[in-house]
Residue frames as a rotation matrix with the C-alpha (Angstrom) as fourth column:
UNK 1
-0.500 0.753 -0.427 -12.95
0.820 0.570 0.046 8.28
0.279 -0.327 -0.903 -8.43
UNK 2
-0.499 0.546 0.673 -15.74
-0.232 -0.832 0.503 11.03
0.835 0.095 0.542 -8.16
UNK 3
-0.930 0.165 0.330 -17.58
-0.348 -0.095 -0.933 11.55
-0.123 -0.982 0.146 -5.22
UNK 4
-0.217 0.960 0.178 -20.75
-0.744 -0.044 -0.666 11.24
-0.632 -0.277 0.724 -6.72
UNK 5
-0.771 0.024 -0.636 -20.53
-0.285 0.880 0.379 7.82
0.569 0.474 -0.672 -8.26
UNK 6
0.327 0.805 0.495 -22.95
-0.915 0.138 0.380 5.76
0.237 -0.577 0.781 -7.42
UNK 7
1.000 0.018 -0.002 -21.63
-0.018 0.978 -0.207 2.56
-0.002 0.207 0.978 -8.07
UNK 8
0.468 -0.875 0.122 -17.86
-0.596 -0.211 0.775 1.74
-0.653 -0.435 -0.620 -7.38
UNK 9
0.630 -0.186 -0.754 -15.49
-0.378 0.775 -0.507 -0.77
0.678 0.604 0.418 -8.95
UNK 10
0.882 -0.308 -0.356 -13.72
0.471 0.607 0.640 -3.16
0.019 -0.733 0.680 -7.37
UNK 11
-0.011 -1.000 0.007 -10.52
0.976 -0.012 -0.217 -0.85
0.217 0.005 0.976 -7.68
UNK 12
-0.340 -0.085 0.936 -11.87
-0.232 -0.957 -0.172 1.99
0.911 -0.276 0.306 -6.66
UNK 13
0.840 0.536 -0.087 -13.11
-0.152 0.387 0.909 -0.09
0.521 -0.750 0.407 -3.91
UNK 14
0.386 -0.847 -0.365 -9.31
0.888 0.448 -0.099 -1.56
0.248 -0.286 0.926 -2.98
UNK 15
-0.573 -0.516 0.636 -8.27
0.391 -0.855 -0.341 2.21
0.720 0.053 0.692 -3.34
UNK 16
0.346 0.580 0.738 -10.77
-0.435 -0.598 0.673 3.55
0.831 -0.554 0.046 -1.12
UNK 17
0.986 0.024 0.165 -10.24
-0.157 0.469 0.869 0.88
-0.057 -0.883 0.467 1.71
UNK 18
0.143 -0.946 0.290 -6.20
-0.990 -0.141 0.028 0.17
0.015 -0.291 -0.957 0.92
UNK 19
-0.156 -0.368 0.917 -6.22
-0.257 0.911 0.322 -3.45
-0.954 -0.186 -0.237 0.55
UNK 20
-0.822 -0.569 0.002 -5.44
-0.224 0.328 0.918 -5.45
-0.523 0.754 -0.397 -2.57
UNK 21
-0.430 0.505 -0.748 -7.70
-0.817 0.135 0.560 -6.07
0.384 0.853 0.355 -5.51
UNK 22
-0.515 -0.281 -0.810 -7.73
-0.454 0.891 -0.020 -9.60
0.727 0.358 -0.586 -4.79
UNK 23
-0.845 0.385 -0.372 -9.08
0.472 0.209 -0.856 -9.47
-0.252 -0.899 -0.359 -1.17
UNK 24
-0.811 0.412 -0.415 -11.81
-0.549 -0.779 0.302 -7.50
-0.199 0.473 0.858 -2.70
UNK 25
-0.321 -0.019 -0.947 -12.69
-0.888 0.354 0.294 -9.83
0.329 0.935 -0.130 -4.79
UNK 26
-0.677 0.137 -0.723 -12.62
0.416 0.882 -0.222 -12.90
0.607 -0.451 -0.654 -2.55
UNK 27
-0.875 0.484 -0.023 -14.76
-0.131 -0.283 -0.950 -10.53
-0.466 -0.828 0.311 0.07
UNK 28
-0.406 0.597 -0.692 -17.16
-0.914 -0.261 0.311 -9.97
0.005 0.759 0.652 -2.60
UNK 29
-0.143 0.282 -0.949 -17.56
-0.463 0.828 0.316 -14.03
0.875 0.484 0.012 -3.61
UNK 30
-0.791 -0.200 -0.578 -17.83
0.234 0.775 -0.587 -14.66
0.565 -0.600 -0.566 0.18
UNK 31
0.264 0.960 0.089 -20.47
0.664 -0.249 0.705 -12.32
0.699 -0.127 -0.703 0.84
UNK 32
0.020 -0.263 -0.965 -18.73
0.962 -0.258 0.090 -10.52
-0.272 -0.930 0.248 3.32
UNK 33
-0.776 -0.583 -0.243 -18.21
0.382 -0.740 0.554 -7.60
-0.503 0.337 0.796 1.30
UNK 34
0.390 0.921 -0.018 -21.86
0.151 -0.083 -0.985 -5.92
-0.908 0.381 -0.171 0.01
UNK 35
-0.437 0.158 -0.886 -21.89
-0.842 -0.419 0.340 -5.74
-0.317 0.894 0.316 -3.85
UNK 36
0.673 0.600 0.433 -23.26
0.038 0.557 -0.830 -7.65
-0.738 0.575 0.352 -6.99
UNK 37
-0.442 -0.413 0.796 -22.00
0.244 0.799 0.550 -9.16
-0.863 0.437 -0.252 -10.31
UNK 38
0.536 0.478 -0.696 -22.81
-0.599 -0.366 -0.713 -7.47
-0.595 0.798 0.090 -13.89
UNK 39
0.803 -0.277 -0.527 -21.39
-0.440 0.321 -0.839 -10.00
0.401 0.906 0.136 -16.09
UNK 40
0.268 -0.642 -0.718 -18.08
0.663 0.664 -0.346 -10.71
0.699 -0.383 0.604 -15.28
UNK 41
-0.493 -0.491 0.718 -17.43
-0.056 -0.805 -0.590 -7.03
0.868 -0.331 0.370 -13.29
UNK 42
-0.214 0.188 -0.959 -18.02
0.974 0.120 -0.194 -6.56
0.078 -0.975 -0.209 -9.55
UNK 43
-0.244 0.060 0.968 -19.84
0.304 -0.943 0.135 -3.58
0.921 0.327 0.212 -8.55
UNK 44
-0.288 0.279 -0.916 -20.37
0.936 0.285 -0.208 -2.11
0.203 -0.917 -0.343 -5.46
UNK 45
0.626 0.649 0.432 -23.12
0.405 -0.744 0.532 0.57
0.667 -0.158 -0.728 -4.09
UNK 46
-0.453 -0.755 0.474 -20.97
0.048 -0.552 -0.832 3.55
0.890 -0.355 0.287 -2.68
UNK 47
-0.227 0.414 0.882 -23.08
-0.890 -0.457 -0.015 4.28
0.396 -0.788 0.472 0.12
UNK 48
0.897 0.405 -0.180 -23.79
-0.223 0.763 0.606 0.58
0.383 -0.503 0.775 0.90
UNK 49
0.000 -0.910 -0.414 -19.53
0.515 0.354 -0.781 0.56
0.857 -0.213 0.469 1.21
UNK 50
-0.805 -0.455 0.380 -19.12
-0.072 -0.560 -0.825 3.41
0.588 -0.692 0.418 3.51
UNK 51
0.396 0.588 0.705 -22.11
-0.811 -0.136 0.569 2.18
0.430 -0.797 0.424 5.55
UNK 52
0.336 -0.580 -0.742 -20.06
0.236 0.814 -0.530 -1.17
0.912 0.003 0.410 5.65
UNK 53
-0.335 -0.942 0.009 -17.08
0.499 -0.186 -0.846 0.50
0.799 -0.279 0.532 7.00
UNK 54
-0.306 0.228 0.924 -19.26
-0.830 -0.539 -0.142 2.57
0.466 -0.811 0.354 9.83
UNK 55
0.525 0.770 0.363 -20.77
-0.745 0.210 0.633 -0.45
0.411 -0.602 0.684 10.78
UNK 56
0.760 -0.362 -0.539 -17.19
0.350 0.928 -0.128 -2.38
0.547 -0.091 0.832 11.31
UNK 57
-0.435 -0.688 0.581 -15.67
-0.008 -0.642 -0.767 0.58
0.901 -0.338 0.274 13.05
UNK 58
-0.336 0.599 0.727 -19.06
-0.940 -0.262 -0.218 0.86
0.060 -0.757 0.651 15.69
UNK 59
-0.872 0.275 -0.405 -19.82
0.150 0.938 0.313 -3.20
0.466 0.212 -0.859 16.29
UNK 60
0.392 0.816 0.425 -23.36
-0.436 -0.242 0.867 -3.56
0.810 -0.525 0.261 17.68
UNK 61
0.992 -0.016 0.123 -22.06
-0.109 0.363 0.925 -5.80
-0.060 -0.932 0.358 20.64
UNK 62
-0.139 -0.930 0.340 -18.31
-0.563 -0.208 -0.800 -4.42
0.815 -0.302 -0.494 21.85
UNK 63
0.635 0.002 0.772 -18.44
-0.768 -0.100 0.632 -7.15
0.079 -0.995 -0.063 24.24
UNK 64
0.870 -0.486 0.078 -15.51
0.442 0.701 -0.559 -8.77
0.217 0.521 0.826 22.47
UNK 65
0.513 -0.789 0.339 -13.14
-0.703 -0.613 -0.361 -6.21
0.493 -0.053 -0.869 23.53
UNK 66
-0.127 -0.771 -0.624 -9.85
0.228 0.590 -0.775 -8.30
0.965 -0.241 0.100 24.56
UNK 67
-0.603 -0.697 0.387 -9.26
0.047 -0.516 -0.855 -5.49
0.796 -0.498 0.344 27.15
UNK 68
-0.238 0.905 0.352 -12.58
-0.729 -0.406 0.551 -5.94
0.642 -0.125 0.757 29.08
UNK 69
0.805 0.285 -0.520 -12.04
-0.045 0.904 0.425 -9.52
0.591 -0.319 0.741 30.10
């Protein structure tokens, strides 16, 4: 996987994040996961992943913390 890809595949997605193909896949078809659908292939915008992944590391509203209540 090159840094400067633009565009990912779902396995270079799973490989980047560590979690199975499959959960990918189902994130993708639930929307939860940003990408799109070229035919039958799942792509996903590199920079729309790793803004993903900053924005599920920093929630906007940490007033869910367990340890707070």
């Amino acid at each position: 996987m090159a840094e400067t890809d633009e565009f990912w595949t779902a396995e270079e997605v799973s490989n980047y994040l560590r979690i199975p193909q499959s959960t990918i896949y189902k994130l993708a078809q639930d929307k939860v996961l940003p990408g799109f659908k070229v035919g039958k292939h799942w792509r996903f915008r590199r920079e729309t992943i790793l803004k993903w992944v900053k924005e599920k590391e920093n929630p906007v509203h940490q007033n869910n913390n367990i340890m707070d209540k």
